[in-house]
C-alpha positions as CSV (number, residue, x, y, z in Angstrom):
1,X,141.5,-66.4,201.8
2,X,143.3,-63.1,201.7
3,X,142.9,-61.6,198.2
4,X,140.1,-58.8,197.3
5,X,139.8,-59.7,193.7
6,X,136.0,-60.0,192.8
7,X,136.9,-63.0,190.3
8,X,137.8,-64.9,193.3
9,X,134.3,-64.9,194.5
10,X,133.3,-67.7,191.7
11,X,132.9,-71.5,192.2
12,X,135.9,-71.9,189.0
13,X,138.4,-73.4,190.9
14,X,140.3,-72.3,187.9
15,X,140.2,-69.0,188.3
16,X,141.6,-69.1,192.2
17,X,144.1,-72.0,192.4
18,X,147.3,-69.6,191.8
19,X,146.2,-67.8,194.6
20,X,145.3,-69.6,196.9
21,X,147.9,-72.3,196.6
22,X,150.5,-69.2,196.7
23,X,148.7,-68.5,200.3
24,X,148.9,-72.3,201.3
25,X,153.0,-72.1,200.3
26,X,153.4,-69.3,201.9
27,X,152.1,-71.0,205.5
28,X,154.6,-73.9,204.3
29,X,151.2,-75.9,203.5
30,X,150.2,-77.7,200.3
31,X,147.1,-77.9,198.3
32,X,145.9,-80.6,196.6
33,X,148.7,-82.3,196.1
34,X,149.9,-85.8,198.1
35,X,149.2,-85.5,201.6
36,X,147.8,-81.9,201.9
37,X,145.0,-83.2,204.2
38,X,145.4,-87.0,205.1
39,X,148.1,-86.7,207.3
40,X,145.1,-85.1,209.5
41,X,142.9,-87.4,209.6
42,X,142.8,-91.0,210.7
43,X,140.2,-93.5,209.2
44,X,137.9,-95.1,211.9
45,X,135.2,-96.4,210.1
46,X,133.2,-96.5,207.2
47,X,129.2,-96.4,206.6
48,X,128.1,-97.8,204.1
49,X,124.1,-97.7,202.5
50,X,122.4,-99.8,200.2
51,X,121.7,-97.9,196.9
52,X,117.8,-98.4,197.0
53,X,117.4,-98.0,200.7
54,X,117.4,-94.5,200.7
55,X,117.7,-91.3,198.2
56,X,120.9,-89.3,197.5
57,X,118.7,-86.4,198.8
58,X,117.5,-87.9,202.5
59,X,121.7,-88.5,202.7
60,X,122.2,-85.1,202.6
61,X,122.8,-82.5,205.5
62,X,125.4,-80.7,207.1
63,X,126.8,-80.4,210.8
64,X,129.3,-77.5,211.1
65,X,130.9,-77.7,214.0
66,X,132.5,-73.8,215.6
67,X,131.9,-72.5,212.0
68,X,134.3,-69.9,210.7
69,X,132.8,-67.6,208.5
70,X,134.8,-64.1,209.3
71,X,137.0,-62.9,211.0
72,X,136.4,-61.5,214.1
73,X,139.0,-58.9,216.7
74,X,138.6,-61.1,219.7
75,X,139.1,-64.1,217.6
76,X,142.2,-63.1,215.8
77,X,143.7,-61.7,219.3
78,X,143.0,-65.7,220.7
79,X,144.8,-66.7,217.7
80,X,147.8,-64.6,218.3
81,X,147.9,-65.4,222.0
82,X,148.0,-69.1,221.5
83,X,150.8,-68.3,218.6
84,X,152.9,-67.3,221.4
85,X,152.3,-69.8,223.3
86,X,152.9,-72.4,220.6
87,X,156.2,-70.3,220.0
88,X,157.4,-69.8,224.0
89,X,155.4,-72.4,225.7
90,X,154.7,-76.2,225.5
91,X,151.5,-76.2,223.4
92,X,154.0,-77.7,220.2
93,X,154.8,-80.3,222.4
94,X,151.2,-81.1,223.3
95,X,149.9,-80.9,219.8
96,X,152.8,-83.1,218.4
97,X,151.0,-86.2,219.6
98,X,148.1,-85.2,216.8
99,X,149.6,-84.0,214.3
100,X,153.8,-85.9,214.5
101,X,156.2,-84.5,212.8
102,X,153.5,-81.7,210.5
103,X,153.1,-80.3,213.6
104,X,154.5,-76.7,212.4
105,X,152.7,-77.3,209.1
106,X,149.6,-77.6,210.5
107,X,149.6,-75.0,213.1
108,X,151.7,-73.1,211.0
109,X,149.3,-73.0,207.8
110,X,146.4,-72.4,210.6
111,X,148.2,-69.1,212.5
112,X,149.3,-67.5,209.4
113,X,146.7,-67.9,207.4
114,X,144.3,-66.4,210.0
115,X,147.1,-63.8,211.2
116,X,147.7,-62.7,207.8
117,X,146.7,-58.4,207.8
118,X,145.2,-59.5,203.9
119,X,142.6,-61.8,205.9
120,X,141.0,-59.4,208.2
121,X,138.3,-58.7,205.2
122,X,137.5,-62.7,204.8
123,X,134.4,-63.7,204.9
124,X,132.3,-66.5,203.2
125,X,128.5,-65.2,203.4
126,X,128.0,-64.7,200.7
127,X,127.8,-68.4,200.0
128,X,125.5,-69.3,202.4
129,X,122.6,-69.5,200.4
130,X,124.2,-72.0,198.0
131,X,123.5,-74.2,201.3
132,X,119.7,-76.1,200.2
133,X,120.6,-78.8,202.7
134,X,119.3,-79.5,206.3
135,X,122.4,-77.7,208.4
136,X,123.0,-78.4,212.0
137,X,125.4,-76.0,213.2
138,X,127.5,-76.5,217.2
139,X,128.7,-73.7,218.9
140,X,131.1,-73.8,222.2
141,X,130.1,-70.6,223.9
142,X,133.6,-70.2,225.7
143,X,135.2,-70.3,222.0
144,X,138.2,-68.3,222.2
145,X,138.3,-68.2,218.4
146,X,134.4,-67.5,217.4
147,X,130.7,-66.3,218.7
148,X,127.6,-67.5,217.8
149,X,127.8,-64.4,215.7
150,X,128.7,-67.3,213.2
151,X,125.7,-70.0,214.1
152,X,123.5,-67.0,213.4
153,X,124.6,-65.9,210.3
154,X,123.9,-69.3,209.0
155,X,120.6,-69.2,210.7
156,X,119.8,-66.5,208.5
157,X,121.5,-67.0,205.4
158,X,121.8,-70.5,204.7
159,X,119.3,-71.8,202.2
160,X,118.1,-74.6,203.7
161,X,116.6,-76.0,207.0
162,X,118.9,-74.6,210.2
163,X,118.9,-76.1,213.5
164,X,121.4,-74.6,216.2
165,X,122.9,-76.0,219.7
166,X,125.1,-73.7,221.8
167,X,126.7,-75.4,224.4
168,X,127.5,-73.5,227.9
169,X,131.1,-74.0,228.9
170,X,132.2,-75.3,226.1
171,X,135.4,-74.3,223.7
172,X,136.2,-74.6,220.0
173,X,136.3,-78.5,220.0
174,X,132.5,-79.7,221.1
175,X,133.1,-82.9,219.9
176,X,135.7,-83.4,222.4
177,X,134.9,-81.2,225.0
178,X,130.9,-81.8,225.4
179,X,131.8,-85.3,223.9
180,X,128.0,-86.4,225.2
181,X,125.6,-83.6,223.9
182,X,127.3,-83.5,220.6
183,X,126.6,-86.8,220.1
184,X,123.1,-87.0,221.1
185,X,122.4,-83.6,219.0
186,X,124.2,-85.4,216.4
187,X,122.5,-88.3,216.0
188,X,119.1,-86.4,216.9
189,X,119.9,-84.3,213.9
190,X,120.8,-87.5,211.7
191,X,117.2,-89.0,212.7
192,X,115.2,-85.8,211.8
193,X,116.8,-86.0,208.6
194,X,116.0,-89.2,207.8
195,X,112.0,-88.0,207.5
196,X,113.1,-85.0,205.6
197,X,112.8,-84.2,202.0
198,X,114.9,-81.5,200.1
C-alpha cells in the first residue's frame, strides 16, 4: 500500500492497521470490519477432509492467479483507461450485476488504490521467500493490467516449489476466460501436490 515507512514492512499487523485502513477509507472501502470482503464473494461449496487422511502439510499450496506484485507503467495506464470508461461509459453498468449496489466501492477501492501517485513504489518482493509452499502461478498474456514480469518474479523468489502456465490470448481473468486450461492446470497442480512433501 502507498506509505514508505520501513516499519510497515513487518508481519505486526499492529504496526500498519492505521495506515492502511486510512488508505481503505480513503477509496470508501473498509477493513476488517462487517462486510469488507463477503459482499464479494459467493459460497458454492465446501471441501471437506478427514483429519487422518492426509497432513496439514500435503494441504498446502498456492495458485495465484494474474499476480500483482508491483506496479507497472503499462498497467497503471490500463487502469486509468478503464477508470474512464467506468466513469463515461457503461462498464458500471456491466459490473453492477457482480458486485449490486458496492459496485463503486469495489471498483472504487480497486482504481484509487492502484491510481494513487503514493503507490507507484509498491511492491511485495520482498516477501516472496516467506512462500515454502508448492505455488502454481496463471498468467493471461493479453493482461492489460500485468506481464509475466510477475509469474517470474515468483519463479525466482518464492521459497518453495514454482510451477508457471501462461496462457496465449488470454486477459486478467483466466479462470473465466480460458475456463478449460485453468482447470485442468488446476487440478493437475492439485494432484502433483498430493505426492509432495514440504
Amino acid at each position: 500500500f502507498p506509505t514508505r515507512r520501513s516499519s510497515d514492512l513487518t508481519d505486526n499487523r499492529n504496526r500498519t492497521a492505521a495506515d492502511i485502513r486510512s488508505i481503505f477509507s480513503k477509496y470508501n472501502g473498509n477493513m476488517g470490519e462487517s462486510g469488507s470482503v463477503a459482499f464479494l464473494f459467493d459460497k458454492k461449496g465446501l471441501i471437506t477432509v478427514k483429519k487422518d487422511a492426509i497432513g496439514e502439510d500435503e494441504l498446502m499450496g498456492l495458485v495465484l492467479e494474474a499476480p500483482h506484485l508491483f506496479t507497472e507503467p503499462d498497467g497503471l495506464a490500463a487502469i486509468a483507461e478503464t477508470a474512464a470508461r467506468y466513469r463515461d461509459g457503461d462498464l458500471r453498468q456491466r459490473l453492477t450485476r457482480f458486485h449490486g449496489d458496492n459496485v463503486d466501492i469495489a471498483f472504487n477501492g480497486w482504481s484509487g488504490a492502484w491510481l494513487d501517485p503514493d503507490f507507484r513504489d509498491w511492491n511485495l518482493e520482498a516477501f516472496l521467500s516467506g512462500i515454502q509452499v508448492p505455488v502454481l502461478v496463471v498468467q493471461g498474456l493479453a493482461d492489460p493490467y500485468g506481464t509475466t514480469a510477475h509469474m517470474e518474479a515468483v519463479r525466482r523468489q518464492a521459497g518453495g516449489p514454482v510451477e508457471t502456465l501462461s496462457i496465449e490470448g488470454c486477459g486478467h481473468a483466466p479462470h473465466r476466460e480460458a475456463r478449460a486450461r485453468y482447470l485442468d492446470a488446476v487440478a493437475g497442480f492439485l494432484e502433483r501436490l498430493r505426492g509432495t512433501t514440504v
